[in-house]
PyMOL CGO cylinders between C-alpha atoms (Angstrom):
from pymol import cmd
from pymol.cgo import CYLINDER

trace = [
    CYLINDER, 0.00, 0.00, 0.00, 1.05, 3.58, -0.82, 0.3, 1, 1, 1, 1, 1, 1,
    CYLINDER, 1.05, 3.58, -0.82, -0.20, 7.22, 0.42, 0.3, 1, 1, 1, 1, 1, 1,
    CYLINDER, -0.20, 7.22, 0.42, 0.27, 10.71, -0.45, 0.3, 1, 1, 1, 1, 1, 1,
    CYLINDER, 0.27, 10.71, -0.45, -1.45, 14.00, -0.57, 0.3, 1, 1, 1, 1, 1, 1,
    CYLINDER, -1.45, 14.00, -0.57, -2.08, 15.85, -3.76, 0.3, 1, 1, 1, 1, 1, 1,
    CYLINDER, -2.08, 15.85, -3.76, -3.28, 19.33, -4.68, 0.3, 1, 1, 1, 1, 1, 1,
    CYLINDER, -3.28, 19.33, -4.68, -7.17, 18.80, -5.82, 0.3, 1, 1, 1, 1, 1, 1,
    CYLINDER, -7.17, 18.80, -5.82, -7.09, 20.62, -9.35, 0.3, 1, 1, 1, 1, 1, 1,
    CYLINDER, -7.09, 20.62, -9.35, -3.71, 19.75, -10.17, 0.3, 1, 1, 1, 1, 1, 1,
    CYLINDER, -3.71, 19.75, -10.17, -3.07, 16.21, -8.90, 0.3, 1, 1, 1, 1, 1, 1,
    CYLINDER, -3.07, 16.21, -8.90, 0.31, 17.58, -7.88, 0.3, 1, 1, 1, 1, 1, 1,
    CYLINDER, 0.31, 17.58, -7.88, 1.74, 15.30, -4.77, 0.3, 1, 1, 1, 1, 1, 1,
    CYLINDER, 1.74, 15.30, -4.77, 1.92, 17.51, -1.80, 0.3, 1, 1, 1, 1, 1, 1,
    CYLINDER, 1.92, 17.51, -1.80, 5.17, 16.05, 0.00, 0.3, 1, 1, 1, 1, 1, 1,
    CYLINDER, 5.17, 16.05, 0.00, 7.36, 18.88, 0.40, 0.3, 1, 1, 1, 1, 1, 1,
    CYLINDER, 7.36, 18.88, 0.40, 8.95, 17.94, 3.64, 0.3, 1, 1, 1, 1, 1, 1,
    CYLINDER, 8.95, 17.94, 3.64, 9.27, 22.00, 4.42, 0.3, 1, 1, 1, 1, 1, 1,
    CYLINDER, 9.27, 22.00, 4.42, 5.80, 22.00, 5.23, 0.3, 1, 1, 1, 1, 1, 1,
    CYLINDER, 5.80, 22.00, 5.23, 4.69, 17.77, 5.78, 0.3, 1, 1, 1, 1, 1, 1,
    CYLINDER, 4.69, 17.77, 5.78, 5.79, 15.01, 6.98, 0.3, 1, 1, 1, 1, 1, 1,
    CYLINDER, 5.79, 15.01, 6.98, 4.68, 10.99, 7.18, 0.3, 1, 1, 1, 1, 1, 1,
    CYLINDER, 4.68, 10.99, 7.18, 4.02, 8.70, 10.36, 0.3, 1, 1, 1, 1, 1, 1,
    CYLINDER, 4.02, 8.70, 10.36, 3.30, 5.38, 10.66, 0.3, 1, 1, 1, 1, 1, 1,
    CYLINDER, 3.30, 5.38, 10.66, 2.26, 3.98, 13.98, 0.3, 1, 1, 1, 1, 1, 1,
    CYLINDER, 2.26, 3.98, 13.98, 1.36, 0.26, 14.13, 0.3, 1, 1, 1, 1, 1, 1,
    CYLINDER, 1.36, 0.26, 14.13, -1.33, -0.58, 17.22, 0.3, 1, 1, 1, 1, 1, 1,
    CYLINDER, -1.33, -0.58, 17.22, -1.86, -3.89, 18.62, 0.3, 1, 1, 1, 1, 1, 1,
    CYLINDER, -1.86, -3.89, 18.62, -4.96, -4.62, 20.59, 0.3, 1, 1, 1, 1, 1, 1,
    CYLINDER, -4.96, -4.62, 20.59, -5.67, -7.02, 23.11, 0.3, 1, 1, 1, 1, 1, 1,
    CYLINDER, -5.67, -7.02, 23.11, -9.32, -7.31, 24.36, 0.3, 1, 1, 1, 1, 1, 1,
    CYLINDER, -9.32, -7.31, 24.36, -9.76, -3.89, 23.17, 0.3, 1, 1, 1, 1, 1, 1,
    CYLINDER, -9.76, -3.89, 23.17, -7.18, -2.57, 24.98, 0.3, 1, 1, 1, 1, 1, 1,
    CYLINDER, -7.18, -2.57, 24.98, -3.40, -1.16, 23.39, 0.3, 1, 1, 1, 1, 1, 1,
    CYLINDER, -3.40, -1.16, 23.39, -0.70, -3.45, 24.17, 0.3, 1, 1, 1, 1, 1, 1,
    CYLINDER, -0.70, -3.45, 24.17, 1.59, -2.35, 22.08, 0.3, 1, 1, 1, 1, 1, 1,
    CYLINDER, 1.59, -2.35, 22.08, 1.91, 0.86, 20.03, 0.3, 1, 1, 1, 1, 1, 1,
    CYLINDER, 1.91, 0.86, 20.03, 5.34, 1.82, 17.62, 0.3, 1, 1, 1, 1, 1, 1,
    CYLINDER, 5.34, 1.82, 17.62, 6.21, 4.08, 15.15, 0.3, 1, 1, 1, 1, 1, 1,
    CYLINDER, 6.21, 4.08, 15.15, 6.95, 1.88, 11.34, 0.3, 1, 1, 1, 1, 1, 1,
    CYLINDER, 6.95, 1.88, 11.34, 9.32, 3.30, 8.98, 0.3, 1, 1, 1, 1, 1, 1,
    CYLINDER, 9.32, 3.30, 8.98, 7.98, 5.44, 6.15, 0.3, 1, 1, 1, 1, 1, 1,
    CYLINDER, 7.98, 5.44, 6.15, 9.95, 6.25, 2.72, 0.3, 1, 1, 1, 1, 1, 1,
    CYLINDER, 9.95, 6.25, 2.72, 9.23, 7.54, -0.62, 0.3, 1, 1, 1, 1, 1, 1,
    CYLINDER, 9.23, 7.54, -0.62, 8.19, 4.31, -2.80, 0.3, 1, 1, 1, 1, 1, 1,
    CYLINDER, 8.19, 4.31, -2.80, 11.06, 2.83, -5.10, 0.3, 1, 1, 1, 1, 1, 1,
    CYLINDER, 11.06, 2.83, -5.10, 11.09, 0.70, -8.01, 0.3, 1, 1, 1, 1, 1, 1,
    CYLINDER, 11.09, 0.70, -8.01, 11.06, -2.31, -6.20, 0.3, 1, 1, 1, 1, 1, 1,
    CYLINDER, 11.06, -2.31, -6.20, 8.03, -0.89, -3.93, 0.3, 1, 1, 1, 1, 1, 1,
    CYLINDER, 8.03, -0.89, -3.93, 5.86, -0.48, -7.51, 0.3, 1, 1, 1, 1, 1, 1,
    CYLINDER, 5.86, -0.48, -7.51, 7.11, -4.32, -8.47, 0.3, 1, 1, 1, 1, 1, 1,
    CYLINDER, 7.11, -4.32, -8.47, 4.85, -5.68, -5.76, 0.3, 1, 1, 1, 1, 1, 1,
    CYLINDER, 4.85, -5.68, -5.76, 1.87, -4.26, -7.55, 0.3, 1, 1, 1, 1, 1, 1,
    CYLINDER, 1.87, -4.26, -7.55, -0.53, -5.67, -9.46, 0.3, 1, 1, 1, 1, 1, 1,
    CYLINDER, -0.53, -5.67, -9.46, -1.04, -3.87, -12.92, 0.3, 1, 1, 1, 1, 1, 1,
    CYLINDER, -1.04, -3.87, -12.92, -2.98, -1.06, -12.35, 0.3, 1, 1, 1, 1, 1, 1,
    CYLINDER, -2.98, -1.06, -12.35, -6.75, -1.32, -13.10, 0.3, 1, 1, 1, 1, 1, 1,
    CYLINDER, -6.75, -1.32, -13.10, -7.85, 0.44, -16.05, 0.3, 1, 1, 1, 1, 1, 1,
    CYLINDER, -7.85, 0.44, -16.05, -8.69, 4.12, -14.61, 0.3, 1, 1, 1, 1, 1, 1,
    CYLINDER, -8.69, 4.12, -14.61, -5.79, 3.98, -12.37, 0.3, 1, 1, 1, 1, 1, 1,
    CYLINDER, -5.79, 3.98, -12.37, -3.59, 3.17, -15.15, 0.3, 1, 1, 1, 1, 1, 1,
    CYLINDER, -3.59, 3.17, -15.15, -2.44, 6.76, -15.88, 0.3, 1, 1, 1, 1, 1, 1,
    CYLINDER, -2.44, 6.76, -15.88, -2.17, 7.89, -12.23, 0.3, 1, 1, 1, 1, 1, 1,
    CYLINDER, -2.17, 7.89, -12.23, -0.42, 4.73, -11.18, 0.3, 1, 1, 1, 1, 1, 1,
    CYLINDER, -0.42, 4.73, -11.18, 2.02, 5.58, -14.07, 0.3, 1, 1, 1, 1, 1, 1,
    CYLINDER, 2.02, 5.58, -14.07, 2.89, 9.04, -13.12, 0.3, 1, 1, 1, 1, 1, 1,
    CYLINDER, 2.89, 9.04, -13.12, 3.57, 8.15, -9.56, 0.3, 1, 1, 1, 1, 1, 1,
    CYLINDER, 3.57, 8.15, -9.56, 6.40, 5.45, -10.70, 0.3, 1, 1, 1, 1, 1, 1,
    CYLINDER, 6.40, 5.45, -10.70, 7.42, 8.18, -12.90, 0.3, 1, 1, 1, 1, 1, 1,
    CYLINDER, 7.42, 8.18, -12.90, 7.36, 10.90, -11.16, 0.3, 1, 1, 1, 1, 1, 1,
    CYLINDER, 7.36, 10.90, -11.16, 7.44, 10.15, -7.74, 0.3, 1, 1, 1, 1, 1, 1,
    CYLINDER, 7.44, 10.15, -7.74, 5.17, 11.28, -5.40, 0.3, 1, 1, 1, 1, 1, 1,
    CYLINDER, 5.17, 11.28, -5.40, 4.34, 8.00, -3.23, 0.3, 1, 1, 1, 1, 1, 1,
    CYLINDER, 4.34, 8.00, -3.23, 5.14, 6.89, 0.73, 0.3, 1, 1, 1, 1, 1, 1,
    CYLINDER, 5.14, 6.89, 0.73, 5.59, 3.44, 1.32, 0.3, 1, 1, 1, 1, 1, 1,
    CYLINDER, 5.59, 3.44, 1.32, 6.19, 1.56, 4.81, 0.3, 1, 1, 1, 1, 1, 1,
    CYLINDER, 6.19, 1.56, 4.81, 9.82, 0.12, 4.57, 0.3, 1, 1, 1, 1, 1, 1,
    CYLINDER, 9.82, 0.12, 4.57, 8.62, -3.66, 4.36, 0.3, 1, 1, 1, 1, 1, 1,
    CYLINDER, 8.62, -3.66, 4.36, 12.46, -4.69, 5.13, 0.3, 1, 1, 1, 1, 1, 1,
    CYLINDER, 12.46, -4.69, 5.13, 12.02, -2.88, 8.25, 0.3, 1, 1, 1, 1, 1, 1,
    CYLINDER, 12.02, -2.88, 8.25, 9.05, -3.18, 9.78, 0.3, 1, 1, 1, 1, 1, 1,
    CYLINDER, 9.05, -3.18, 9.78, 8.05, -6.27, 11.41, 0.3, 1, 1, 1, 1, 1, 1,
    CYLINDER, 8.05, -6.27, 11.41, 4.24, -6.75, 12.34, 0.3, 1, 1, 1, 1, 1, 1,
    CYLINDER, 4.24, -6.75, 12.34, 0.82, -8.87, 11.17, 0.3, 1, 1, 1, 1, 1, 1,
    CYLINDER, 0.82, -8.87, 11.17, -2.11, -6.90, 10.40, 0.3, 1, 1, 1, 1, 1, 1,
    CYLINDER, -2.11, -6.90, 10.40, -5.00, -8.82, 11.91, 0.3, 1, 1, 1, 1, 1, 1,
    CYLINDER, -5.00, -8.82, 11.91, -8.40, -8.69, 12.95, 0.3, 1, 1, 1, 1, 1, 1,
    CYLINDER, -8.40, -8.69, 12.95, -11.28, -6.14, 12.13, 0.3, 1, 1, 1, 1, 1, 1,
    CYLINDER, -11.28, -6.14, 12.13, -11.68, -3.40, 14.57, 0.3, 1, 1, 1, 1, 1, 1,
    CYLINDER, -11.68, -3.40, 14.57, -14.94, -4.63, 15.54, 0.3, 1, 1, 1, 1, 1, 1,
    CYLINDER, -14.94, -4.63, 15.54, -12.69, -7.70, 16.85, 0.3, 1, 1, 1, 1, 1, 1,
    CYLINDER, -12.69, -7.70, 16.85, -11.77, -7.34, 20.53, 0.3, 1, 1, 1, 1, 1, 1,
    CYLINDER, -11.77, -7.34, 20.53, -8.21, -8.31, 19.17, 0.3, 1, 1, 1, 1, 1, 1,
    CYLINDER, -8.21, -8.31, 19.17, -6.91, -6.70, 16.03, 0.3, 1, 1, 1, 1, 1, 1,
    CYLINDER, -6.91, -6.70, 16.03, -4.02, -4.44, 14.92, 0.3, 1, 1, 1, 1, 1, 1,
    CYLINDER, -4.02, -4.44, 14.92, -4.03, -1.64, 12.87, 0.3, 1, 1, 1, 1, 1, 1,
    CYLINDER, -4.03, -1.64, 12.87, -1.64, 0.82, 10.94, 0.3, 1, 1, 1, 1, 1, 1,
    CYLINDER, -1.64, 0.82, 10.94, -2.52, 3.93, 11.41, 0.3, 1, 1, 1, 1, 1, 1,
    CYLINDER, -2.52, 3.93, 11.41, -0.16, 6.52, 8.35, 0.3, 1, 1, 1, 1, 1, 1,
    CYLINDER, -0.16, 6.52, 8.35, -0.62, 10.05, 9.41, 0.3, 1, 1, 1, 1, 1, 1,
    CYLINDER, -0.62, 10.05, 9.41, 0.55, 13.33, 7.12, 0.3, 1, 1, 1, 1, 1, 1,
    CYLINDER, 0.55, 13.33, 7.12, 1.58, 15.87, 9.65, 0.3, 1, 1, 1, 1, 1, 1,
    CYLINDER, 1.58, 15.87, 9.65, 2.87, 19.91, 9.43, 0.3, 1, 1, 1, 1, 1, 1,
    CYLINDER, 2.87, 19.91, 9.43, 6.84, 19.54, 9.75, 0.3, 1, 1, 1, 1, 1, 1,
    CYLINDER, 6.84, 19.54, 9.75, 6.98, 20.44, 13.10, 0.3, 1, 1, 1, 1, 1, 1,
    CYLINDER, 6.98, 20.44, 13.10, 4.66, 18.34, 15.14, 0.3, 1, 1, 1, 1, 1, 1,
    CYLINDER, 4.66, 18.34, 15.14, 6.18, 15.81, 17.04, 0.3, 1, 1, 1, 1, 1, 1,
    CYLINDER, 6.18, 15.81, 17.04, 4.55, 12.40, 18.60, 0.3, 1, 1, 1, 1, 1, 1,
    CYLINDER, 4.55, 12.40, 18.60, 5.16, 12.82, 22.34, 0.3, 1, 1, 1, 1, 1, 1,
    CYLINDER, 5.16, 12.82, 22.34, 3.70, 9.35, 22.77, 0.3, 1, 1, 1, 1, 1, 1,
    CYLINDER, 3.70, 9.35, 22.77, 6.39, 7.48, 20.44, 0.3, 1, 1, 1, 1, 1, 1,
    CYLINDER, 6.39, 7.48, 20.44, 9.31, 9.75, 19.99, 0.3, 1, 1, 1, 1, 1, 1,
    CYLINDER, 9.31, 9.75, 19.99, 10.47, 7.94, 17.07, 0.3, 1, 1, 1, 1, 1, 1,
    CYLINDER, 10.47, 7.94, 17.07, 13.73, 8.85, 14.96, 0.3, 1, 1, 1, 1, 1, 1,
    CYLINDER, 13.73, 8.85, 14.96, 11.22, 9.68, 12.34, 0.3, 1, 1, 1, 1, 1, 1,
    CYLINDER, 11.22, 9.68, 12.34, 9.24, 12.10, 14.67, 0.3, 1, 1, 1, 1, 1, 1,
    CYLINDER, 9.24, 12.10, 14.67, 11.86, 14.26, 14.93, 0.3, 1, 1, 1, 1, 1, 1,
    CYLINDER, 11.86, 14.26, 14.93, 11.34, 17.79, 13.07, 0.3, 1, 1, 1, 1, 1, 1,
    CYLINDER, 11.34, 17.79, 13.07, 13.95, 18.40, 9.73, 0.3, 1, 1, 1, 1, 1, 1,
    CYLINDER, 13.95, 18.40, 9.73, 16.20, 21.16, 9.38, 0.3, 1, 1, 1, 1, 1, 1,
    CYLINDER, 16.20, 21.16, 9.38, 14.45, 22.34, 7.08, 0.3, 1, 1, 1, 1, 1, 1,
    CYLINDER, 14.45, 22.34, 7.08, 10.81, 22.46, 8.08, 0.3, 1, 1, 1, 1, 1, 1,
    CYLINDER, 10.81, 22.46, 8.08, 9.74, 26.16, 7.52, 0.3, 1, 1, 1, 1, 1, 1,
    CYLINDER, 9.74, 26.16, 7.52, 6.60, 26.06, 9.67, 0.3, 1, 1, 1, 1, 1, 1,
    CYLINDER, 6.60, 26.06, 9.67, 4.67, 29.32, 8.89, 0.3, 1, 1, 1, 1, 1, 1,
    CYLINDER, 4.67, 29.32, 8.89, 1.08, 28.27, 9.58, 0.3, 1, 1, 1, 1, 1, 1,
    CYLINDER, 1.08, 28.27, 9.58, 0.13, 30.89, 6.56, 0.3, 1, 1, 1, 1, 1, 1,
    CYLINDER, 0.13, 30.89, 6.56, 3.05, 29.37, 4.11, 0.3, 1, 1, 1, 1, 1, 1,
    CYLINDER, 3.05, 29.37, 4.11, 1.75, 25.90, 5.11, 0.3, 1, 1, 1, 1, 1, 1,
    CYLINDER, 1.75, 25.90, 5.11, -2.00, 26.59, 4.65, 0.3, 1, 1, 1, 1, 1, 1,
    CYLINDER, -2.00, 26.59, 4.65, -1.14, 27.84, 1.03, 0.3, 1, 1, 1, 1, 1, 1,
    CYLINDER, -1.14, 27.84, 1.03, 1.29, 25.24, 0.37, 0.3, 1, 1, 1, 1, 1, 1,
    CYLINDER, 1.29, 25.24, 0.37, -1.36, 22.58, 1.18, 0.3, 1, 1, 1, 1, 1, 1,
    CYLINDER, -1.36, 22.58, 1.18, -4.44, 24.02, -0.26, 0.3, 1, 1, 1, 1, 1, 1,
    CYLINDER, -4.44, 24.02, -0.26, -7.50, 21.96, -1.48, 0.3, 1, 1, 1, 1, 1, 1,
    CYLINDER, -7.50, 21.96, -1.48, -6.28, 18.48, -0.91, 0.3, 1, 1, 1, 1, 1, 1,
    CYLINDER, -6.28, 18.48, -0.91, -7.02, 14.92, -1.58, 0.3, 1, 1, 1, 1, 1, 1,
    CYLINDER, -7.02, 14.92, -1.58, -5.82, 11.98, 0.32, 0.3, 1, 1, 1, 1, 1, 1,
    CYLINDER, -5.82, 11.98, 0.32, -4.66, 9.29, -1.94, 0.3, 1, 1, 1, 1, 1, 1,
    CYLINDER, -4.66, 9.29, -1.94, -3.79, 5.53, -1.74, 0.3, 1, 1, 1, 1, 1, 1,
    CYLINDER, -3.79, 5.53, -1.74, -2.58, 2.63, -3.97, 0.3, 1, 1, 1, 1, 1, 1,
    CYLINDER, -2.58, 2.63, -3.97, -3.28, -0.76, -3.40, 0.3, 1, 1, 1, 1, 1, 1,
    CYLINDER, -3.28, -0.76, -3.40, -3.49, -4.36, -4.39, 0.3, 1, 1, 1, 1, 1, 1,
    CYLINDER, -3.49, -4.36, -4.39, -6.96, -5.71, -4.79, 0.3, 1, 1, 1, 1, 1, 1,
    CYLINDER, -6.96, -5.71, -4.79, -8.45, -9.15, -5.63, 0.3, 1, 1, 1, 1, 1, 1,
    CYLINDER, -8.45, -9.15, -5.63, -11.65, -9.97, -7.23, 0.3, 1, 1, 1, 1, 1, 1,
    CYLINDER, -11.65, -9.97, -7.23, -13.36, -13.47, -6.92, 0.3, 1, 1, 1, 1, 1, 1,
    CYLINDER, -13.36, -13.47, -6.92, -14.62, -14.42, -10.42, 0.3, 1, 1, 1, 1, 1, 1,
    CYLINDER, -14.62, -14.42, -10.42, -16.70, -17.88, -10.09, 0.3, 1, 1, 1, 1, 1, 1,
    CYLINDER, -16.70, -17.88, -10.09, -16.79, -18.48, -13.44, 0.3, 1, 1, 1, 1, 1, 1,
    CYLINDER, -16.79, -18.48, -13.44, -13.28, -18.67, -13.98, 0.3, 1, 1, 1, 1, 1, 1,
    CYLINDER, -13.28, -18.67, -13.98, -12.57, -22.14, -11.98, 0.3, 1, 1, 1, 1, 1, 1,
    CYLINDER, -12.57, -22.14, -11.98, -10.28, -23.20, -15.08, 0.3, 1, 1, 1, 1, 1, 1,
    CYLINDER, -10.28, -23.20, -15.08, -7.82, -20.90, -14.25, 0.3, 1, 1, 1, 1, 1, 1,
    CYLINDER, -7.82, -20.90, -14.25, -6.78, -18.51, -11.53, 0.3, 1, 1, 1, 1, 1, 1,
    CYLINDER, -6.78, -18.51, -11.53, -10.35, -17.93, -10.14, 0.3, 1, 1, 1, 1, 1, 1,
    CYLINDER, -10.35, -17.93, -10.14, -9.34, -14.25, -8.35, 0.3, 1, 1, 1, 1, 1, 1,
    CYLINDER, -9.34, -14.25, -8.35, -8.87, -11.26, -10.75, 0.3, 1, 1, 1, 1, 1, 1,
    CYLINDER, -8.87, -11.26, -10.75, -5.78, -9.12, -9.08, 0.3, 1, 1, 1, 1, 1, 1,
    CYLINDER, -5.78, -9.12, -9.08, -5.29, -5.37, -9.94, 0.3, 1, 1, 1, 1, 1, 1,
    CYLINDER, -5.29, -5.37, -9.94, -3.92, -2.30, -7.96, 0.3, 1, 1, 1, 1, 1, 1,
    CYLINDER, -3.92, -2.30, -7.96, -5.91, 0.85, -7.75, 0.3, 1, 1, 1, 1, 1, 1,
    CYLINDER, -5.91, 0.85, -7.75, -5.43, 4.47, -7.18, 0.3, 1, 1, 1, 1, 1, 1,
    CYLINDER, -5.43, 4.47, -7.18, -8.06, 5.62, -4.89, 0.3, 1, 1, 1, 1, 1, 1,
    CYLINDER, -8.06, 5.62, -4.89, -8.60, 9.06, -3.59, 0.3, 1, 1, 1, 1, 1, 1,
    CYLINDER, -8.60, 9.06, -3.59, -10.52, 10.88, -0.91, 0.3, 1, 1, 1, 1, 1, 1,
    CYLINDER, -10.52, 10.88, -0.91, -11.28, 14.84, -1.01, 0.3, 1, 1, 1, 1, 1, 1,
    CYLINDER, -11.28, 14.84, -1.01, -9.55, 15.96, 2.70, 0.3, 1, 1, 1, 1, 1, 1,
    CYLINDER, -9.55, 15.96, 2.70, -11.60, 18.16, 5.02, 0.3, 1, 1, 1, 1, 1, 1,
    CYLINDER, -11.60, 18.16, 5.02, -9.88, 20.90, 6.39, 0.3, 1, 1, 1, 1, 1, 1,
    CYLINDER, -9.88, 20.90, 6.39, -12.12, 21.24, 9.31, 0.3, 1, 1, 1, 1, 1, 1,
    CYLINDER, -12.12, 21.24, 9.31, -11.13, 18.02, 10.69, 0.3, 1, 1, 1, 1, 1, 1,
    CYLINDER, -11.13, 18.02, 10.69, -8.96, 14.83, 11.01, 0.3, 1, 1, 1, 1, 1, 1,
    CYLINDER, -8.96, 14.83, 11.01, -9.77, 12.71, 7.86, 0.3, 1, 1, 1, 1, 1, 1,
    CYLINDER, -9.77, 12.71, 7.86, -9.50, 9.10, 8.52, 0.3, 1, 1, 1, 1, 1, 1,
    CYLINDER, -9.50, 9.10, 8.52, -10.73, 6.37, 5.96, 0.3, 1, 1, 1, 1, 1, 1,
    CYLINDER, -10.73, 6.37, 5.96, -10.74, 2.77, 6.37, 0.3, 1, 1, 1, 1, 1, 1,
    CYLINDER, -10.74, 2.77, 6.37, -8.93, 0.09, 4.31, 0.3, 1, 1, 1, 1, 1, 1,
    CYLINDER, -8.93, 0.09, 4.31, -8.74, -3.65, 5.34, 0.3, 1, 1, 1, 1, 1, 1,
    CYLINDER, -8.74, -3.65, 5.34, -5.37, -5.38, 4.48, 0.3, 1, 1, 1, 1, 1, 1,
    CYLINDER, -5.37, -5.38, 4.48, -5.02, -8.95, 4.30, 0.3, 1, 1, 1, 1, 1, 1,
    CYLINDER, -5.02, -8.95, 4.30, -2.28, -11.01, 3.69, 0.3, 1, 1, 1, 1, 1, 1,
    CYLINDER, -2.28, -11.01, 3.69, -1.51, -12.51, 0.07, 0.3, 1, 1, 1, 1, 1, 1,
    CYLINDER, -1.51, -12.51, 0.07, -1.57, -16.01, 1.29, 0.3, 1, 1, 1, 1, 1, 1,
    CYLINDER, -1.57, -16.01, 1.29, -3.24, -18.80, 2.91, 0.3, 1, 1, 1, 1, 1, 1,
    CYLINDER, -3.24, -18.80, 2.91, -1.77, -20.32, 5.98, 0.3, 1, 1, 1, 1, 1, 1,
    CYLINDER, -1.77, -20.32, 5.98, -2.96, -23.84, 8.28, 0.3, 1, 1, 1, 1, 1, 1,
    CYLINDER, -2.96, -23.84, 8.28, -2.71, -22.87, 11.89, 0.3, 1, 1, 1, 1, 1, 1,
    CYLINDER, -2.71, -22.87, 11.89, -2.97, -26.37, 12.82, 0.3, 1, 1, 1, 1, 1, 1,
]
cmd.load_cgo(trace, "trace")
């Protein structure tokens, strides 16, 4: 999975790190409760982050394409981080990653990760920032899988990635839900 912000006219990725930064906290529950909470490595997606997508479905195809191009993308360092996604938050026990696009200079008191810590560079004029940021959209890219019934002869679940995007509201946090499962089937027995 990969995020970013982008300018809502435009489609211009909003990552300037002057003004923005990325967070990634994973959260383990335990009969509803936190057990364990850390901050997950973040960077900007490479060529080998875009190889572990599927091709692009057909109106993501352009969009998908610019981002290898161009850049634009945040992807957690899989070589890094080391947690199972798990559960449905309905699910007394469940994790979750929780990515977060920040201003520059706010820091996590909570985790005080390496990650958290403000740049040498962050410029943080609330003013410059506001107009920097502007009318936003929050964007992902993911993996998805279709089941297709009648296709028992061969591979019977239609994979594709997709570009989806959410218009951000200013006025308050914007979360939005995605369910990740792993690739595979395992036998806990």
């Amino acid at each position: 999975m990969a995020f970013t912000l982008e300018e809502y006219t435009s489609k211009e990725a909003k990552i300037d790190p002057r003004y923005v930064k990325w967070l990634a906290t994973y959260i383990r529950y335990e009969d509803s409760v936190v057990v364990e909470k850390r901050s997950e490595p973040l960077h900007p997606c490479t060529d080998e982050d875009f190889s572990k997508f599927d091709a692009p479905e057909r109106r993501s195809v352009d969009r998908a394409t610019k981002y290898r191009e161009q850049g634009g993308l945040f992807c957690i360092d899989w070589e890094k981080a080391n947690f199972l996604l798990f559960g449905a938050p309905s699910d007394a026990d469940h994790s979750v990653i929780d990515v977060m696009a920040i201003p520059c200079n706010m820091r996590d008191t909570v985790l005080q990760a390496a990650e958290d810590r403000s740049r040498d560079d962050c410029d943080w004029d609330r003013d410059a920032a506001i107009d920097y940021i502007g009318d936003i959209n929050v964007v992902t890219y993911y993996n998805q899988g279709r089941f297709m019934p009648d296709e028992f002869e061969d591979d019977p679940v239609l994979r594709y990635s997709i570009v989806h995007e959410m218009r951000a509201d200013q006025s308050r946090p914007n979360w939005f839900k995605t369910y990740v499962e792993n690739a595979e089937v395992s036998d806990e027995t």
